[in-house]
VMD Tcl script that draws the C-alpha trace (Angstrom):
set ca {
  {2.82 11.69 -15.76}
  {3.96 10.47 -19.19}
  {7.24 9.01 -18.64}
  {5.85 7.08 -15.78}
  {7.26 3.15 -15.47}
  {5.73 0.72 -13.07}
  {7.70 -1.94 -12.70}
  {8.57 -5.15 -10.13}
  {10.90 -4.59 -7.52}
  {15.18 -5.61 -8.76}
  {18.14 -5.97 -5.82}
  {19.74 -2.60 -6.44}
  {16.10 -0.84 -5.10}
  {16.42 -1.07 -1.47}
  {17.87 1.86 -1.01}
  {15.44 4.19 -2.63}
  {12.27 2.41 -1.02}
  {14.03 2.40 2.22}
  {14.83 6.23 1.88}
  {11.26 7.01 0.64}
  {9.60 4.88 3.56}
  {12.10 6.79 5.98}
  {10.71 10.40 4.44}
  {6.81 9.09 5.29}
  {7.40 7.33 8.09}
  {4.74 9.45 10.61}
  {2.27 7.82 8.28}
  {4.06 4.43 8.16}
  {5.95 1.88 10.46}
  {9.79 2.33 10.51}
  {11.35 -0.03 8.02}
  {14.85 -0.82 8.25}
  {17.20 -3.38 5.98}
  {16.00 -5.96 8.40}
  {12.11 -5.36 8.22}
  {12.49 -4.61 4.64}
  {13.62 -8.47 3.92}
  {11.56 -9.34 6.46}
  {8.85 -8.07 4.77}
  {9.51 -8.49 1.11}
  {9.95 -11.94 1.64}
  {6.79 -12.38 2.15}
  {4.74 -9.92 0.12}
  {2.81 -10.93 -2.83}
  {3.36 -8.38 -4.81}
  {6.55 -4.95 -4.35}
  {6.44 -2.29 -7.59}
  {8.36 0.72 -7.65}
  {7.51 3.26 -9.95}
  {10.47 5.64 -12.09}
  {10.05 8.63 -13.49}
  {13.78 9.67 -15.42}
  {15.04 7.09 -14.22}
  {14.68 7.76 -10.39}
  {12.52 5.62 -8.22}
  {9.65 8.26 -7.66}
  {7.23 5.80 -5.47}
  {6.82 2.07 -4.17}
  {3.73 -0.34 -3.01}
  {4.01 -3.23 -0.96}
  {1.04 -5.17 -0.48}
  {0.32 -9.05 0.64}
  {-2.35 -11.39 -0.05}
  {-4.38 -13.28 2.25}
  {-2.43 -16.67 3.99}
  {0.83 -14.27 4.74}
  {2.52 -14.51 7.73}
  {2.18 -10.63 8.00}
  {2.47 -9.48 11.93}
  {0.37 -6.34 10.98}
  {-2.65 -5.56 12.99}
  {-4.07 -4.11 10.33}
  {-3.71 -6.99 7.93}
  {-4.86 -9.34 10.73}
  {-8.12 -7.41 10.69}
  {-8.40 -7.96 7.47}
  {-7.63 -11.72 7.46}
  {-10.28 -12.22 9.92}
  {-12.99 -10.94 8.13}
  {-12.58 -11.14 4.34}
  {-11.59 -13.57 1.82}
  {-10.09 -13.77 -1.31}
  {-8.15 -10.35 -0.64}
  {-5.07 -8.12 -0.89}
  {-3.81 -6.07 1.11}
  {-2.31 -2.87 0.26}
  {0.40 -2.45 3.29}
  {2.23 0.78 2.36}
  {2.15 3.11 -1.03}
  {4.75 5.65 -1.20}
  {4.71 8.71 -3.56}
  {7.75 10.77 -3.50}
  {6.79 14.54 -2.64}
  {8.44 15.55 -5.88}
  {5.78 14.08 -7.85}
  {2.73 14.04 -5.74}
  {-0.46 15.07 -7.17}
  {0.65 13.81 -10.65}
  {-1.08 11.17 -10.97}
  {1.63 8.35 -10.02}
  {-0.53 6.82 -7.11}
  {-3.61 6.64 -9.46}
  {-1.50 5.41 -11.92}
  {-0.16 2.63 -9.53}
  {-3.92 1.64 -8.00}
  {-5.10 1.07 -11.79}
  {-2.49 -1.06 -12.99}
  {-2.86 -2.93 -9.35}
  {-6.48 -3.31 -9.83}
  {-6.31 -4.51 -13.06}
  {-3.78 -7.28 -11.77}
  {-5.72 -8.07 -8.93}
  {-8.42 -8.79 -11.80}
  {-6.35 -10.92 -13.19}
  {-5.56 -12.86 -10.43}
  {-8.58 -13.65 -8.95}
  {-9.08 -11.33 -6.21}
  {-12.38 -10.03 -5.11}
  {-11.48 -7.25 -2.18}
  {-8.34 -4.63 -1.96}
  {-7.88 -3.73 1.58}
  {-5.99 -0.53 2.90}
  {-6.12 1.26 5.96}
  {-5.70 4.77 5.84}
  {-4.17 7.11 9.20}
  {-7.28 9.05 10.52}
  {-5.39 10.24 13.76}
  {-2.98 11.94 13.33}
  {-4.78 12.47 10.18}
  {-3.70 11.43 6.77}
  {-5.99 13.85 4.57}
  {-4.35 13.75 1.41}
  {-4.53 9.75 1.25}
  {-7.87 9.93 2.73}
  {-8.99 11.87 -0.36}
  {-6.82 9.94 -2.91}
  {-8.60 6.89 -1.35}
  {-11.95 8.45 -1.29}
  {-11.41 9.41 -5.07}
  {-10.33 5.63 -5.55}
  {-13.57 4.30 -4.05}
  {-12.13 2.52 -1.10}
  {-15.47 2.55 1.53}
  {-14.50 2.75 5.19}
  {-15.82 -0.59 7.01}
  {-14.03 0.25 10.63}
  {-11.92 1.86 12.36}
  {-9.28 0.75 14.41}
  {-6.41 2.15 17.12}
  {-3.20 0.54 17.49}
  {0.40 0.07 18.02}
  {2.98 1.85 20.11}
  {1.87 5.53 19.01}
  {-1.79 5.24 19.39}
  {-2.33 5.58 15.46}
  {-6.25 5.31 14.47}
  {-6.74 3.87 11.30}
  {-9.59 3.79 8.96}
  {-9.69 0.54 7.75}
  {-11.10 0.49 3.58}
  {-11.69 -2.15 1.24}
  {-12.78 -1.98 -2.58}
  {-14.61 -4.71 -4.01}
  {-12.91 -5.44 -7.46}
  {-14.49 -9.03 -8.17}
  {-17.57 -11.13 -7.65}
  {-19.06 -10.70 -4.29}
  {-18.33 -13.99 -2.21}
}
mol new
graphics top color blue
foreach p $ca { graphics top sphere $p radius 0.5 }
foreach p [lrange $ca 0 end-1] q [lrange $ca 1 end] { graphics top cylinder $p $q radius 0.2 }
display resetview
């Protein structure tokens, strides 16, 4: 996509990420205003991506330390260091398979470089399935290290990393 901007999140974006979370939400937690602040207040890092000037997709992701009540992320923080964690990506279905989410994942990598990190961690729905991200994370060289089954609607997960840095 050539008129594709990444940029960090502003104050008038709630409503589009909150809209686009609420239109993938079998493959996400429910996010509300509340969770939202909740939430961005303590990610690392929240991009949106425009295309025409219409949010078209959003990641969220934290690093390691956050107070993040994930189970997912928890995982994570037990067993790796020096890692972020990729909480939620959101592509719009208007632009899917146009590159936006590859797009996103190189210029996050390539920050991630930059600041250090050795690991990005995602998890990725497995049940009910989740093929299209499975691929796109397949494609992106994420390697499945577990699998896990959680929360209130008995989601399992399979739980990826991608080793970006020097091994530790």
């Amino acid at each position: 996509m050539t008129d594709l901007l990444i940029r960090p999140y502003s104050a008038g974006d709630e409503a589009a990420i909150l809209d686009l979370n609420k239109h993938s939400v079998h493959f996400l937690s429910p996010m509300d205003k509340s969770r939202f602040a909740e939430l961005r207040a303590m990610a690392r890092l929240l991009w949106l991506a425009e295309s025409r000037g219409e949010v078209v997709a959003f990641l969220l992701g934290f690093s390691e330390g956050a107070a993040y009540d994930s189970v997912n992320y928890r995982w994570f923080s037990r067993r790796l260091k020096n890692f972020f964690y990729i909480d939620r990506i959101v592509v719009s279905d208007k632009v899917r398979s146009l590159g936006v989410g590859r797009s996103i994942y190189a210029k996050l990598e390539s920050w991630a470089l930059q600041q250090g990190f050795d690991w990005l961690a995602a998890e990725v729905d497995i049940e009910p399935p989740n093929t299209g991200s499975l691929r796109f994370h397949d494609r992106q060289q994420f390697v499945e290290v577990a699998r896990q089954t959680a929360g209130v609607q008995r989601k399992t997960v399979s739980l990826r990393i991608k080793c970006i840095g020097a091994h530790p």
